[in-house]
C-alpha positions in Angstrom: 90.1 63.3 71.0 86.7 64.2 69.9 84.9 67.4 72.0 82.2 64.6 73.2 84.9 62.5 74.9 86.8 65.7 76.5 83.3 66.3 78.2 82.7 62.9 79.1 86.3 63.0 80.9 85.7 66.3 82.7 81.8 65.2 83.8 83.5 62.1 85.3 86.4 63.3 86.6 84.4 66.8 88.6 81.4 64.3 89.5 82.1 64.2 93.2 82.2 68.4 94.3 86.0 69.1 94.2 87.6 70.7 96.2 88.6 74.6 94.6 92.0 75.7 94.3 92.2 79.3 93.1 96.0 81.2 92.2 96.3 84.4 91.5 95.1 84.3 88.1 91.3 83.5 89.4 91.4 87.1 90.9 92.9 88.8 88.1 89.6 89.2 85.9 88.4 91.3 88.9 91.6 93.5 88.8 93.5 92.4 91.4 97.2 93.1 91.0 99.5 90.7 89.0 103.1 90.0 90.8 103.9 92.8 88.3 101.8 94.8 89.1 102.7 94.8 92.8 106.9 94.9 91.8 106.1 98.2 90.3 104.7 99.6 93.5 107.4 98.2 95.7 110.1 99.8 93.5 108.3 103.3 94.1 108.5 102.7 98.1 111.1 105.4 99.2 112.0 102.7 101.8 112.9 100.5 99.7 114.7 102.8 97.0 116.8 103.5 100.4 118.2 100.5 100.1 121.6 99.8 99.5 120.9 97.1 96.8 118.2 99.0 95.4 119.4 98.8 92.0 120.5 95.3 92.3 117.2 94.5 93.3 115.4 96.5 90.5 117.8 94.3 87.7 116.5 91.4 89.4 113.0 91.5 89.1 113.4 92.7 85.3 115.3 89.6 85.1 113.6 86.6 87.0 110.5 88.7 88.7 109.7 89.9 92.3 109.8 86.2 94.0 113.0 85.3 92.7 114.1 88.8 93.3 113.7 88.9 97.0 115.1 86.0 97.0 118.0 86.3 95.5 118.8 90.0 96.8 119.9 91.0 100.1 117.5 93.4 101.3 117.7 95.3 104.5 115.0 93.8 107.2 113.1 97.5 107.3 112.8 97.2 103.6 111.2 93.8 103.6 108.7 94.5 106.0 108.2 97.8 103.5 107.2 95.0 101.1 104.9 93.5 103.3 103.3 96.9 104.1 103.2 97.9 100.2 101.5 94.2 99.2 99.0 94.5 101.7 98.0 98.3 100.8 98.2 97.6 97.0 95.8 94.3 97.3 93.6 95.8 99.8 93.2 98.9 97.3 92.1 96.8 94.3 89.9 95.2 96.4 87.9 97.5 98.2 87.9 99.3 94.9 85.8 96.5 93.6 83.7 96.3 96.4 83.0 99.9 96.4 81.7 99.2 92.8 80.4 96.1 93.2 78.7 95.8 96.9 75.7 94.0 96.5 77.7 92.2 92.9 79.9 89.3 94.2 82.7 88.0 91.0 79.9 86.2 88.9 82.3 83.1 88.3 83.1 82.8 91.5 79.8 82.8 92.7 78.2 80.5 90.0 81.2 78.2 90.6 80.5 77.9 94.9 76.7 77.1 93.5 78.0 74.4 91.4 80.1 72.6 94.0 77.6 73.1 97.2 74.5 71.9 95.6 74.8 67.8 95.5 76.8 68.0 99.0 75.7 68.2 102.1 75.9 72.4 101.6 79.5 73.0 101.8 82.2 73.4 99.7 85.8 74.0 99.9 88.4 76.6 98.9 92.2 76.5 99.6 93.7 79.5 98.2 97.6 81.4 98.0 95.2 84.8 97.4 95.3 87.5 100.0 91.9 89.2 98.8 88.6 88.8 99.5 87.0 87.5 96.4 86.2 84.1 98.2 84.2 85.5 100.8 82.4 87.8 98.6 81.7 84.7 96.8 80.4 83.0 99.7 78.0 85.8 100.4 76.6 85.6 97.0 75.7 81.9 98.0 74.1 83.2 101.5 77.2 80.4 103.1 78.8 81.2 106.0 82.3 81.5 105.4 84.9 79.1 107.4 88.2 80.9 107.7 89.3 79.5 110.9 88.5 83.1 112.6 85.1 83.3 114.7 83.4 86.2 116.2 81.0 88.9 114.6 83.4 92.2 113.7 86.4 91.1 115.8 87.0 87.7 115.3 89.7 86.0 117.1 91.9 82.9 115.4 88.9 79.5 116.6 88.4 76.6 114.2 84.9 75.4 114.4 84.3 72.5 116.5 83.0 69.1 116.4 79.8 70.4 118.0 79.2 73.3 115.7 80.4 71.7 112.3 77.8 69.3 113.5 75.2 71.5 114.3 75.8 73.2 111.1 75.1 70.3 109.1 72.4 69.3 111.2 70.4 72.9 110.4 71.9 72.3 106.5 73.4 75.7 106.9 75.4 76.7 103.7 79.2 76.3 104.1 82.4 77.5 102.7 85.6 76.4 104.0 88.4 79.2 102.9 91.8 78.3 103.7 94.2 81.2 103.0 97.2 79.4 103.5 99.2 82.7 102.7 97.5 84.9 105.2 93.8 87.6 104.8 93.7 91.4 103.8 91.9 91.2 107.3 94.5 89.4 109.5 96.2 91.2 111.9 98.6 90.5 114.6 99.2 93.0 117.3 102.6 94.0 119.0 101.7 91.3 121.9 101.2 88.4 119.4 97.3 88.3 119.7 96.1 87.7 116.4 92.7 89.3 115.1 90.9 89.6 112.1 89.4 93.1 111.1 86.8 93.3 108.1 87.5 95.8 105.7 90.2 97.8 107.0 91.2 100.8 105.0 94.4 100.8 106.0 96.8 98.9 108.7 95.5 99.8 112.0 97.7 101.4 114.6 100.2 99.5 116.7 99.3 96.0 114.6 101.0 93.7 111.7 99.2 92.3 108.6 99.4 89.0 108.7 100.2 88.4 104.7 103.0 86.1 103.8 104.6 88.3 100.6 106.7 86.7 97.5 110.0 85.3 98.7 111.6 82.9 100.8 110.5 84.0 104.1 107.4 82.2 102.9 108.1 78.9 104.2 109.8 80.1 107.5 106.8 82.0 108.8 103.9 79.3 108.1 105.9 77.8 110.8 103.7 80.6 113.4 100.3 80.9 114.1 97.7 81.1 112.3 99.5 79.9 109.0 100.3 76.5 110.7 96.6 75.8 111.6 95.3 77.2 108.2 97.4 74.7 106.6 96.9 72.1 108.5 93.2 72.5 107.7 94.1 72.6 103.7 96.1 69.4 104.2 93.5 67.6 105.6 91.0 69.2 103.2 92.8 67.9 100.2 93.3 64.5 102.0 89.5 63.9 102.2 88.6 65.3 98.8 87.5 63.1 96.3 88.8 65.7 92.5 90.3 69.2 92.4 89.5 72.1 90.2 92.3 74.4 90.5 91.5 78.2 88.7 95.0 80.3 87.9 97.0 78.2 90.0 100.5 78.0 88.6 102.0 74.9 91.0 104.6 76.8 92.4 103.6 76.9 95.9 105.3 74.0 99.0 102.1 74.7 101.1 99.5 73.3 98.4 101.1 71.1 96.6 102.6 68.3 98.9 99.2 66.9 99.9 97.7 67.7 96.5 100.7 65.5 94.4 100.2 63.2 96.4 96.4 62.4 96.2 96.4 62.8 92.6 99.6 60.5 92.5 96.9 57.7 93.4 94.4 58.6 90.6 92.4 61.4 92.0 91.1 63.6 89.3 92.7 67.1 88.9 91.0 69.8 86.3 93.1 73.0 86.0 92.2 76.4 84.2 94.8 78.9 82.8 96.0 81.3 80.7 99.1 79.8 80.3 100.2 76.3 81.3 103.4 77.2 83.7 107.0 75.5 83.1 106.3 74.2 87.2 102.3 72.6 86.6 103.7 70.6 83.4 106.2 69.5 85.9 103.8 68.5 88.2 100.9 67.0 85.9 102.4 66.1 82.6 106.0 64.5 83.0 104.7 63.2 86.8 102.8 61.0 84.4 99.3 61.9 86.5 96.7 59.9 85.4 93.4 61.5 85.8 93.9 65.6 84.7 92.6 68.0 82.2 94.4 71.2 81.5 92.6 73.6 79.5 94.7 76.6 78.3 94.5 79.9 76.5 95.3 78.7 72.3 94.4 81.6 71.0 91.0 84.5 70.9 89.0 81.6 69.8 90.2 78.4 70.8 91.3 76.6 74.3 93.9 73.9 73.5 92.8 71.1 76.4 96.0 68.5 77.7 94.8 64.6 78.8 96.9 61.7 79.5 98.5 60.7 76.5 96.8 63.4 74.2 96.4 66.9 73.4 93.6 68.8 71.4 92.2 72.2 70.3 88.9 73.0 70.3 87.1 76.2 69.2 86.2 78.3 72.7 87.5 79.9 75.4 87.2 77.7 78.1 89.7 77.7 80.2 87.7 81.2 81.0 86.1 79.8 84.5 82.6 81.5 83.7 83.0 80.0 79.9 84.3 76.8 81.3 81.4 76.4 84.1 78.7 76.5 80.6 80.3 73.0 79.5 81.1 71.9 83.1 
């Protein structure tokens, strides 16, 4: 397909401000941790080398990675909440390390991309996210939005989705919105030893007597979004992606239950899907490809100079590194 008709796919596909999906590849420009990454802490945790299947453990994440890993391993419950502690601290250390470089700097893309999205809307745009940083919000900020995370309050904030009344107000005074679902828990969530669950901004480290309320790699995953406040968050995503009209997903790599569900299934009918990364996984081919989706554009690393772009029916390279979100937001 000729570059002109690629463009005239994407401008008609991302017409109607879609909703945002980012992965963990959207915060890896900014130098968050890779799943590597964070394996290579864990396996330095004295707690966990304590472990009787430490070795076991350490084979298997050479061999199929840190998710599949704890998965497959039989760990000892103190060392997987050891994993939950080093997750959160490793994050959280990348980013406040970016913020404490970057304070009044929000991620350019990021930014730029919330501008995009927000301006033909009625000021408000949309962001379901697997991340655990705060690269969203930071985002949001740069956009002067308040962001939605389903916590209100000033410092403390206490788990309270907006209602009716105040989303209306909101749009009434055309304040600037960004709904952030985190549908695998906040750097800032806490729970505390009598279940009340809080959210602290920019905690240094995991305050005395409470949780964090991060849902790490593994199975346990699907158990806890069960509890509160992963079953409202998601619940909020769900119907997000039920009223959203196209989706522009940014280093998501489909291998999530708590996206995709609603997701496959809207774009099962012919909503338009747009996805950016590095490398197309084995799981979004799945998904978009062989599921014989008919609205989607994939646009993946080729090599240093050229994107190679995946339609319905066809494939093409063209010269550029687009499916870079700040390169891709020029042609968008």
């Amino acid at each position: 397909m000729e570059w002109s008709g690629c463009m005239s796919l994407l401008q008609g596909y991302l017409e109607n401000s879609p909703l945002i999906v980012l992965g963990s590849g959207a915060s890896m420009p900014y130098e968050l941790p890779s799943m590597g990454g964070l394996a290579e802490e864990i396996k330095k945790s004295n707690i966990v080398i304590s472990d009787p299947n430490y070795r076991n453990f350490c084979a298997a994440v050479d061999d199929i990675g840190l998710e599949g890993a704890i998965d497959r391993v039989t760990l000892q419950p103190e060392t997987l909440q050891e994993i939950r502690t080093v997750v959160w601290t490793t994050v959280n250390k990348s980013d406040l390390l970016y913020f404490d470089q970057h304070p009044i700097e929000p991620p350019k893309a990021l930014v730029s991309l919330i501008k995009k999205v927000i301006a033909p809307t009625p000021n408000k745009a949309v962001i379901v996210t697997t991340n655990y940083d705060r690269l969203a919000e930071y985002a949001a900020d740069g956009v002067g939005a308040t962001a939605v995370t389903g916590f209100e309050g000033g410092l403390v904030k206490k788990l309270e989705l907006p209602s009716g009344p105040l989303k209306t107000r909101r749009i009434r005074v055309r304040e600037r919105v960004v709904d952030i679902w985190k549908v695998h828990g906040s750097l800032d969530w806490f729970s505390a030893s009598d279940g009340t669950t809080v959210s602290f901004p920019f905690a240094r480290t995991i305050p005395d007597n409470f949780q964090p309320l991060i849902i790490p790699p593994g199975k346990e995953k699907y158990s806890s979004t069960h509890d509160e406040p992963y079953r409202t968050i998601i619940s909020e995503a769900d119907n997000a992606f039920v009223q959203a009209g196209a989706y522009l997903c940014v280093g998501y790599g489909f291998n999530d239950e708590h996206i995709q569900p609603k997701l496959l299934t809207q774009i099962s009918k012919g909503k338009p899907i747009v996805i950016l990364a590095r490398t197309m996984t084995p799981a979004c081919k799945k998904h978009i490809i062989e599921a014989g989706i008919s609205k989607y554009l994939i646009f993946e690393l080729a090599d240093d100079t050229h994107t190679k772009v995946y339609g319905n029916g066809w494939e093409e390279v063209y010269e550029g590194q687009y499916w870079l979100l700040d390169n891709f937001l020029e042609i968008w």
